[in-house]
N, C-alpha and C positions, 0 to 999 in steps of 0.2 A: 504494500500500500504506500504509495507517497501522499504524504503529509503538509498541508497548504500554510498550518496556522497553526503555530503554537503561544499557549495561553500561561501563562505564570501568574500564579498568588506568588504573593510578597511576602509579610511573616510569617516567620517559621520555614520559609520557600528559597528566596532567593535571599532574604537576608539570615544571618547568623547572630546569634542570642547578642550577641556584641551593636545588635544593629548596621552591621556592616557588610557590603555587598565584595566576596574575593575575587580577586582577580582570575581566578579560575572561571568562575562565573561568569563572570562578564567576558571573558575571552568565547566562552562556550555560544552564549547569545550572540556574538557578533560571529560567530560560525557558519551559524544556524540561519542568521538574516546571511548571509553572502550566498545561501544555496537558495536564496527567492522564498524562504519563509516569511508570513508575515509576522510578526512577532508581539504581542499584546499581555496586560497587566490584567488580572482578574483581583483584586482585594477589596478589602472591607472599608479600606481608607476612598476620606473624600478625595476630589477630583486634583486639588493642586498637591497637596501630596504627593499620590501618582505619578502626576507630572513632573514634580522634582525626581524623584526618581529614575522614572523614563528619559529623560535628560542624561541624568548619570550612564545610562546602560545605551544610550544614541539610539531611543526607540522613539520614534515622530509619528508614531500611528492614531487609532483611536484606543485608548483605555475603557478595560470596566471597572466603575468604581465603586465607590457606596453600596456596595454585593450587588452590582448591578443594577442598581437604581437611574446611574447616568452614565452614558457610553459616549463618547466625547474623545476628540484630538484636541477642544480648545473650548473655552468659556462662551466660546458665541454660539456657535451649531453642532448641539449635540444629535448624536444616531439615534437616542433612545435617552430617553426620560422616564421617569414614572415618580410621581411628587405623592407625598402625604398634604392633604387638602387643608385647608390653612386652619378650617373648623374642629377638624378631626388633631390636626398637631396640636393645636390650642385643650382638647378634650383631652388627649392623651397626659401634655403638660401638666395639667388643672390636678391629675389623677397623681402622678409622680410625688408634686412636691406637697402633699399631703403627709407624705413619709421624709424620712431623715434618708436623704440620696443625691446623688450632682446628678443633675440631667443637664444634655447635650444637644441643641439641635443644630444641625449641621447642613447649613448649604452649601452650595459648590462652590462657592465664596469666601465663606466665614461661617464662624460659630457663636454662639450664645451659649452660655453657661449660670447657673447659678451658684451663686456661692457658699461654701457650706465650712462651718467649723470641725472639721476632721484631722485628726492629728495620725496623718500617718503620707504616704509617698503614691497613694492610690488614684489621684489626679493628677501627679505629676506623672503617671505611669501614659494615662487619660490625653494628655496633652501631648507626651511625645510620639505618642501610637499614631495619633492625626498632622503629624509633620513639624514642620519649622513654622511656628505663629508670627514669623515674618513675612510664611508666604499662603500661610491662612489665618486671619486673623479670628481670636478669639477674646470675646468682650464677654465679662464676668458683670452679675448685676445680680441684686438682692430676691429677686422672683423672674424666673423666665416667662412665666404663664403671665405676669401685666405687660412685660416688653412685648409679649406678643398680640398682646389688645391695641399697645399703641402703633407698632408697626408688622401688621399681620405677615407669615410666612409661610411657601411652602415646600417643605425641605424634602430633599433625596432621603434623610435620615435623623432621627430621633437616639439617643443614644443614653443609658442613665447606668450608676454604678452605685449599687445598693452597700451600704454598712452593718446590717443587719440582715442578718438570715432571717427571721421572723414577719421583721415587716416588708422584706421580700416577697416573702409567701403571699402577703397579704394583699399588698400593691398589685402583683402579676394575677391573683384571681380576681379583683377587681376591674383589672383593665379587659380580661377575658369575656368576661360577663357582660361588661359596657360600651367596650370598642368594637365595632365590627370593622374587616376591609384592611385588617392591616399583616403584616408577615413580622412575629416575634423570632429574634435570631438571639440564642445564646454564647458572647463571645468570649466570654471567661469568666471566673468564678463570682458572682454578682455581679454580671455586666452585661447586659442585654442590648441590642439594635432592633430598631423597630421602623420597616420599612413599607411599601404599598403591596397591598396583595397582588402576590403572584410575581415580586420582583425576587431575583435569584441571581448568583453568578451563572448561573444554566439559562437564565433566559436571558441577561443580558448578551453573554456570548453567542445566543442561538442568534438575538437583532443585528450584531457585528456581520455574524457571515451572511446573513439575511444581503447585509449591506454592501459587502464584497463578495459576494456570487460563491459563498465555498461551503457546503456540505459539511456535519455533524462529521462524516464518518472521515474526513478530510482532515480531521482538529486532532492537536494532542493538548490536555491538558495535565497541569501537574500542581496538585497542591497536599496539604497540611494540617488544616482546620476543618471542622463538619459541617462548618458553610461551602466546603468545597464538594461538598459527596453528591450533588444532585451533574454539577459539573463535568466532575470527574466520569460520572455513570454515564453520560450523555454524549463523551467523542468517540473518537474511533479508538483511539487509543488512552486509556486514561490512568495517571501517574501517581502513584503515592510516595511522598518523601519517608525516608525512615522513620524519622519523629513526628510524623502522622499520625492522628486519633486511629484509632482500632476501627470505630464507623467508616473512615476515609480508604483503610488497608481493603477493608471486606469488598468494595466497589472497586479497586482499581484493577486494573490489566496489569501495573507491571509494577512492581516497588524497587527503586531506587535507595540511595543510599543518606544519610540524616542530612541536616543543613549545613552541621559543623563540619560533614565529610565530603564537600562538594556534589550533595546529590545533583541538582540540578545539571554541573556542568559533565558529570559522569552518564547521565541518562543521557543527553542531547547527544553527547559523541558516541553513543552505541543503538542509540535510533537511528537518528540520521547521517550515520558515517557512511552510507553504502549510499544511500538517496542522491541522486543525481540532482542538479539543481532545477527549482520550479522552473518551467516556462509562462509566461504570464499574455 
C-alpha cells in the first residue's frame, strides 16, 4: 500500500516528556515529506500552538487541532470548524465554576481562564500544555461565565481541571444530565475537554482528506492518548507509540517504539523506506 498522508499527535508523540522534539525526529518527518507525503499535526492543542510547532518540524500544511474541532493552515480559512455555541459554552461555564476548578475556554486565538487559589503546579502544567502565551494569549479574570455575558464566544474548546475528586463526580453528572450536543474528552487525571458533538481527531482528519482528495485507507496515523483510538482505528494503517494507553495498543496495526526511544522517527523509516515517492 502507498501511503499519501501521515498524521502525528504531539504529546507523548513526537514530543519527549522533556517537551522537546529530537533531532531524530525531525530528520524522520522531513524524510517522509521528501517522498511526497503530506504531512499533518492531529492534537488536543489549540490552533497557534500547532502552529509553533509545525514551524519547528517545516510542516506549512493544514493542522488538526483542538481534537479536531479546527482544521486550519492559518487563522483566516479554516477546512473545518465545528464551534460550541456561544449559549451552550456560556451553560456549560455557569455549571463549572459552581465547583472549586480552573476552566479554560479556548479559541483559536486566545484563552480565558479563571482564577482560582490552588497551591500547587496544576495550571502551570495547564498553560504550558496550550503553548507559548506569547503566541496564544491567555487572560485570567475573576468569573469566566460574566466575561462571557459581556463578550459572548464561540470556542473550538472548553477545557476545566478539577481539584477535587468528589466534586468532580458531581460537576460531570450535572453537566450530563443538563448539557446536550457536546463531546466530553478525558485528558488527564481531573482534566476534561469539552468539545461539539461529533468533533474527533477521526473526523477532523477524515475533512482534511475530504479536502485533499486522499482516502482513509491512504492515511497512516500514529498517536498516544485515547483521544487518539477512534483515529488510529480509522486509516489504513494505524500507529501506536510504546507509551501509548493500553485502549490506543488494542486498535493499532502496528506498535512502534516509546517517545523517549524515537518511536516516531523509527516507524517512518521502516514504513516508508521501501515507498517510492508520491506522484501528485
Amino acid at each position: 500500500m502507498r501511503y499519501r498522508l501521515l498524521a502525528l499527535n504531539v504529546d507523548g508523540t513526537i514530543l519527549r516528556a522533556n517537551s522537546k522534539i529530537s533531532r531524530q525526529t525531525k530528520d524522520a518527518i522531513e524524510y517522509v515529506k521528501d517522498k511526497g507525503v503530506y504531512v499533518t499535526l492531529a492534537t488536543a492543542r489549540p490552533f497557534p500552538s500547532a502552529k509553533k510547532l509545525a514551524k519547528t518540524l517545516k510542516i506549512d500544511g493544514c493542522l488538526i487541532t483542538s481534537d479536531g474541532a479546527y482544521v486550519s493552515s492559518s487563522l483566516e480559512e479554516p477546512v473545518f470548524v465545528r464551534r460550541i455555541k456561544e449559549e451552550k459554552a456560556l451553560q456549560i461555564v455557569d455549571i463549572l465554576e459552581q465547583y472549586h476548578c480552573h476552566v479554560r475556554v479556548l479559541h483559536e486565538s486566545y484563552s480565558i481562564g479563571n482564577k482560582v487559589s490552588q497551591v500547587n503546579n496544576l495550571i502551570a502544567k495547564m498553560t504550558i500544555g496550550i503553548g507559548d502565551p506569547l503566541f496564544y494569549p491567555i487572560t485570567f479574570v475573576d468569573s469566566v461565565g460574566e466575561q462571557l455575558i459581556k463578550e459572548p464566544i464561540a470556542p473550538p474548546k472548553i477545557q476545566v481541571q478539577f481539584f477535587d475528586p468528589k466534586e468532580q463526580i458531581k460537576a460531570m453528572n450535572q453537566l450530563e444530565k443538563r448539557v446536550r450536543g457536546i463531546n466530553i474528552i478525558s485528558s488527564a487525571p481531573g482534566r476534561f475537554d469539552f468539545v461539539h458533538e461529533g468533533v474527533s481527531k477521526a473526523r477532523g482528519l477524515q475533512a482534511l482528506g475530504q479536502h485533499l482528495g486522499i482516502q482513509a485507507n491512504e492515511m497512516v496515523a500514529i498517536g498516544a492518548n485515547d483521544n487518539d483510538v477512534d483515529m488510529i482505528s480509522q486509516v489504513g494503517l494505524g500507529v501506536a507509540m510504546g507509551n501509548a494507553t493500553q485502549a490506543v495498543k488494542n486498535v493499532a496495526d502496528w506498535l512502534t517504539r516509546s517517545n523517549e526511544q524515537d518511536g516516531v522517527s523509527y516507524m517512518i523509516r521502516e514504513v516508508f523506506r521501501k515507498q517510492h515517492r508520491v506522484r501528485v
